[in-house]
Structure formats: structure tokens, C-alpha cells
C-alpha positions in Angstrom: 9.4 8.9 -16.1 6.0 7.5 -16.3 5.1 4.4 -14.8 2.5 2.8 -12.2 2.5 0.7 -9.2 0.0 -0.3 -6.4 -0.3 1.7 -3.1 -1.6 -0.8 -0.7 -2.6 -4.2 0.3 -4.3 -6.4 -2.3 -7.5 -9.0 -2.4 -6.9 -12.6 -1.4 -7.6 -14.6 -4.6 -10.3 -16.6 -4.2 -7.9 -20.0 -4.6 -6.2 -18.8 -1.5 -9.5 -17.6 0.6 -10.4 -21.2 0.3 -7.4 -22.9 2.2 -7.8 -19.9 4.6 -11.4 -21.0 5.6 -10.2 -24.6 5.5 -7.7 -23.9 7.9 -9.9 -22.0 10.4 -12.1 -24.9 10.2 -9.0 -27.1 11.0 -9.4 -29.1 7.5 -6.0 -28.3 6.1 -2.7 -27.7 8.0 0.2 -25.1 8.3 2.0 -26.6 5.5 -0.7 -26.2 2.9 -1.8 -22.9 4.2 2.0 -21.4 3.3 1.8 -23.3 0.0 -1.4 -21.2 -0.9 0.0 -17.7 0.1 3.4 -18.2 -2.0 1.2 -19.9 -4.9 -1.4 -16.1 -3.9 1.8 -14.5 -4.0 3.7 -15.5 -6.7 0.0 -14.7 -9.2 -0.2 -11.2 -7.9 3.4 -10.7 -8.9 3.1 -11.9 -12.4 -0.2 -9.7 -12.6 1.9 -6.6 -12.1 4.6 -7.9 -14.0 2.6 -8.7 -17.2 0.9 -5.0 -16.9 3.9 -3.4 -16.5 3.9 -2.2 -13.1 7.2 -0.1 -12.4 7.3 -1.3 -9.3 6.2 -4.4 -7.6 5.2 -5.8 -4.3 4.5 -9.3 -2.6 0.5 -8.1 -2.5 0.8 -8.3 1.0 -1.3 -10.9 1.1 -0.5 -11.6 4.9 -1.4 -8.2 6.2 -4.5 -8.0 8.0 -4.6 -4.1 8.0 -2.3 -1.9 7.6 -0.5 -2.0 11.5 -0.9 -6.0 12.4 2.6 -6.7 11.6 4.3 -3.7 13.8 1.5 -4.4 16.2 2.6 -8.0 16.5 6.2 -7.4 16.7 7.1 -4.6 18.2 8.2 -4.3 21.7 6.0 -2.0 23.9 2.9 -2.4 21.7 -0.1 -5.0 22.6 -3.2 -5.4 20.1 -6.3 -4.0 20.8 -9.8 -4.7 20.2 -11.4 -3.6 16.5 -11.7 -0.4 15.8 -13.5 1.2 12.5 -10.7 2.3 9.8 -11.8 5.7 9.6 -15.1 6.0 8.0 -15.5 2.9 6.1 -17.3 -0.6 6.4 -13.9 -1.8 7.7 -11.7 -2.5 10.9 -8.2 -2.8 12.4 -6.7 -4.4 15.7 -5.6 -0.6 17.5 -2.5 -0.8 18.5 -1.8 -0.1 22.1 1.4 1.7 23.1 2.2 -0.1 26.7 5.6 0.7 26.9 8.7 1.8 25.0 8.8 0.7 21.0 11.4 -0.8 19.7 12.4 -3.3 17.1 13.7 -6.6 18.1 14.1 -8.0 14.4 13.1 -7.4 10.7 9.1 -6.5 11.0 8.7 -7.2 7.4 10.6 -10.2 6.9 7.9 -12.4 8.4 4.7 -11.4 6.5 6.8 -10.8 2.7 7.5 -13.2 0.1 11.0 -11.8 -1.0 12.2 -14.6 -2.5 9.2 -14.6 -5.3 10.3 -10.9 -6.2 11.6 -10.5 -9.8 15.2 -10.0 -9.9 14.9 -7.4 -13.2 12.2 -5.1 -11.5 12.5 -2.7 -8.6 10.7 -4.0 -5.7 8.5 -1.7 -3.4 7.4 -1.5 0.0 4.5 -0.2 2.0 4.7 0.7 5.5 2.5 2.9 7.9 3.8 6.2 8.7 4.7 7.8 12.0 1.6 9.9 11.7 -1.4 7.8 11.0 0.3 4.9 13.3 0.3 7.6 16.1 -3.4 9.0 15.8 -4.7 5.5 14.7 -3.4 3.9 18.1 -3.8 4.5 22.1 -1.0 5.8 23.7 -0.9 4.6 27.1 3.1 5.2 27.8 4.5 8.0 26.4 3.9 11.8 27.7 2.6 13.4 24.1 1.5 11.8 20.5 5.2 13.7 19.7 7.1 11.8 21.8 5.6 8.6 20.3 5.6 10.2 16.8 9.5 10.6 17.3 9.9 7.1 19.0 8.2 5.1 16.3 9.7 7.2 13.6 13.3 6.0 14.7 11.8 2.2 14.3 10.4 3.1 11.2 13.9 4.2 10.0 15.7 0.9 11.0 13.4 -0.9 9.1 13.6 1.0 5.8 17.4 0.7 5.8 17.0 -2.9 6.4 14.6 -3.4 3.3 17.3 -1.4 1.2 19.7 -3.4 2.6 17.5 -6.5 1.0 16.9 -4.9 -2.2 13.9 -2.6 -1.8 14.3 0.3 -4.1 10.5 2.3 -3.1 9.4 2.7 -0.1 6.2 4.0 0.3 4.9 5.5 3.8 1.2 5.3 4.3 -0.4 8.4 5.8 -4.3 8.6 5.2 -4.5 10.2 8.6 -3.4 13.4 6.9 -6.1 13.2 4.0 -9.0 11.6 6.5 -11.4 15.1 6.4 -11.2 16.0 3.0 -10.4 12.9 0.8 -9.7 14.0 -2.7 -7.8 16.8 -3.8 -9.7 19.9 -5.8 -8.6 20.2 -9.2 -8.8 23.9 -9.1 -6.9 24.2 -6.2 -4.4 21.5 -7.6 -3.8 23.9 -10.5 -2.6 26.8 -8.7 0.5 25.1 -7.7 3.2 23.8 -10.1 5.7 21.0 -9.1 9.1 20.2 -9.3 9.0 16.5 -7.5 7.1 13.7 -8.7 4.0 13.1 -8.3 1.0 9.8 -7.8 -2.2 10.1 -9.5 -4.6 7.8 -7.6 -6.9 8.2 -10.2 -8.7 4.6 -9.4 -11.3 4.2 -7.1 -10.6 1.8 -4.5 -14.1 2.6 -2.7 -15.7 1.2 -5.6 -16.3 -1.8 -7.6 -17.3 0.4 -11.1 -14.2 -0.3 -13.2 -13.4 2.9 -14.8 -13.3 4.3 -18.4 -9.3 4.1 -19.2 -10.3 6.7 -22.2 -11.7 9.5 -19.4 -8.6 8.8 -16.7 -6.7 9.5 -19.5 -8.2 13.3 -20.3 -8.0 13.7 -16.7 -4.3 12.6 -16.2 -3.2 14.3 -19.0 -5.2 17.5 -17.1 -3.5 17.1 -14.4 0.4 16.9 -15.5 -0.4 19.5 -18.0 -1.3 21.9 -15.0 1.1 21.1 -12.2 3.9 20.4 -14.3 4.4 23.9 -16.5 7.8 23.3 -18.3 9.2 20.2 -17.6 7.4 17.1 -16.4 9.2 15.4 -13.3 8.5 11.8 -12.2 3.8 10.8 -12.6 2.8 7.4 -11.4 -0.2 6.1 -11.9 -2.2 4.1 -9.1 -5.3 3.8 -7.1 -6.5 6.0 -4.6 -5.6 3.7 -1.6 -5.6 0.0 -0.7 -7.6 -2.4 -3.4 -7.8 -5.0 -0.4 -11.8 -4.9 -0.2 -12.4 -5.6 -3.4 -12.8 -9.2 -5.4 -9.2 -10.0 -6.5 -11.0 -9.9 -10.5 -12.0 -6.4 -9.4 -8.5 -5.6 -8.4 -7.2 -7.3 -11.6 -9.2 -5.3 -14.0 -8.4 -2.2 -11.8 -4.6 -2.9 -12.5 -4.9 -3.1 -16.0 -6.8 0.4 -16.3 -3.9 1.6 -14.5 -1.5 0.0 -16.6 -3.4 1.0 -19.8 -3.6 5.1 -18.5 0.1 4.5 -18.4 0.8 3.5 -20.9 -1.3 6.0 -23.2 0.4 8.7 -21.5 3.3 7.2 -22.2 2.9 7.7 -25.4 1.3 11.4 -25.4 4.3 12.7 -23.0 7.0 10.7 -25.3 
């Protein structure tokens, strides 16, 4: 199989970062803010859905970063101040581990638009995993980053059954901890290994407003699967490198359809 799908949060269209300043500013109410997230929503779905994403999710247009809905709901964790998300221009509320995690109720469930989810298409998830949520936040309760790594891993687990209880066929756990020091792999070293799992190209630049040439994403895909994948090809998706959240939602959109077009050109070529 070769298909595509996003890997993280994506850009607030600008209809929707309208009512959200309106509201800070106390000019529109509750009612008319969740009527602009499901209308936010329910675009970004048809977006993937008309490119042909393989997968598709809600946008996660309620996420501040990547923790602030475990942050807010689990039990044992408080929210911190800001803290720089690795090197970038950007921040995140640092979770503080106060006391024992656990999950009261369905994390997900209150920031996702399930509801809007296509009934014909395979729905994915996005979740931060146990190792970037551990050295992202301050432990001030547990005896080792291991023993919170463990704790928050068994969460993490009721969760996941509970979105495959719901209909979530992908989940994906985010770990950009483990990439944080060198952040993109070396083609040379790529091609001393050959795979027998499946594999995601984040071939688009998230860091970066340039949209890219399909036509040379294309040569470097088909580089790629031709190197790790020496007698039969398993399972390539197509996506960006990380979260298209900083960008302008056009950005994002014309991102998405490189990604869709690379697809669908090695589609064709691997066929």
C-alpha cells in the first residue's frame, strides 16, 4: 500500500481565527465559538478527503500543543508555565507531574469532532508518546523518568483501546523527543538498512513555508523505497515531517496536495 495522511496538528483557518479573537475579546459567545470549530473541522476533513488522504483526522483544531489535553485532564498532572518546544519559535504549557496519573474519562473525547469523521475512510489519531511526554514535563512525584514513563504508558494504553473501541483504525504516537539532536535522517545511512515494516516519508517541510517541487519529492521517494525496500515493498506513506500547525492554513492546504500528488505518482510507478 501507498497512501498518505497528516502527522500532526493543523492551522486554524483563518474563518475560524476570527471568532476565536472575537471571543477573547468577549464579542461572540460559547455557542458561536463551537459552531466555528465544527464548521473548521468539518473543511479540514473534506480537504483530506478530496486529496485522497488514507487516513483522516478531526485537524485537531482544539489542541493547543501537543500535551494540553492530557495536561488538562489527567489526574496528578497541573499545567505549567510556557516552555520553548524544543528549538523552535514556539511554546507549550509543561506539564507538571504532582501526583499519580491516571485517567478519569476519555482524554480525547472532549477536544475531537468524531461525529464529522467519514464513515467510508479510516480514521486516525495522534497522541504524545510516553517518551517525549516524560522528558518534555517536570516530574515532581515519581522516583525516576521510568517510573513515570511506565505510569503514563499504562494511560496511554486505556486510551488507545478506547479510540478503537470508537472506531479509530491508526494511531499514531508522537515522539520528536527521540529525533530532537539530529532531525533528519541521512540518506546514506538510510540505505544500509532494508525493511520489512512499513514505513512514513515526511518528505514535506513543516519548518517552512516554500511549497515544494512534487516532481523532485517524487525522485527522492522513489530513492528512498527503492533502497530500503530490496524485494518486496511493504506499507510507504507519504506526509510531512511533523505538525503543519504554524503555518497559514493555504500553506498547509497546498502542502497537502503535494503530498497527495507524490502519492499518487508513486502510485502509479510502484503499480
Amino acid at each position: 500500500m501507498i497512501g498518505c495522511y497528516l502527522t500532526g496538528i493543523l492551522p486554524r483557518p483563518k474563518e475560524l481565527i476570527k471568532v476565536t479573537r472575537a471571543y477573547d475579546r468577549g464579542k461572540a459567545n460559547e455557542d458561536e465559538l463551537e459552531e466555528a470549530f465544527e464548521n473548521a473541522t468539518v473543511k479540514v476533513i473534506d480537504t483530506q478527503i478530496s486529496d485522497g488522504f488514507s487516513y483522516v483526522t478531526d485537524g485537531m483544531l482544539k489542541w493547543q500543543d501537543l500535551f494540553r489535553p492530557f495536561t488538562e485532564n489527567l489526574s496528578g498532572v497541573k499545567m505549567g508555565g510556557l516552555a520553548r518546544w524544543f528549538n523552535n519559535d514556539t511554546f507549550y504549557r509543561k506539564p507538571i507531574i504532582v501526583g499519580d496519573v491516571w485517567r478519569k474519562k476519555s482524554i480525547i473525547e472532549k477536544v475531537s469532532y468524531t461525529k464529522h469523521q467519514p464513515k467510508n475512510l479510516p480514521w486516525k489519531a495522534i497522541l504524545p508518546a510516553p517518551y517525549t511526554f516524560v522528558q518534555l514535563s517536570e516530574n515532581q512525584f515519581y522516583t525516576d523518568e521510568t517510573e513515570l514513563m511506565f505510569k503514563y504508558a499504562e494511560v496511554l494504553r486505556e486510551e488507545i483501546r478506547g479510540l478503537a473501541r470508537r472506531g479509530f483504525k491508526y494511531v499514531q504516537l508522537s515522539d520528536p523527543a527521540l529525533v530532537y539532536k539530529p532531525t533528519a535522517t541521512s540518506m546514506a545511512k538510510l540505505k544500509k538498512h532494508s525493511f520489512d515494516k512499513g514505513v512514513a516519508l515526511g518528505l514535506v517541510d513543516s519548518r517552512s513555508s516554500l511549497v515544494e517541487n512534487e516532481d523532485e519529492l517524487v525522485t527522492v521517494a522513489k530513492e528512498i523505497v527503492g533502497s530500503i525496500y530490496r524485494s518486496k515493498i511493504c506499507e510507504v506513506f507519504i506526509c510531512a515531517n511533523c505538525d503543519l500547525e504554524f503555518l497559514p492554513w493555504e500553506k498547509a492546504e497546498e502542502k497537502m496536495k503535494v503530498i497527495s500528488g507524490v502519492t499518487e505518482s508513486l502510485k502509479e510507478e510502484f503499480s
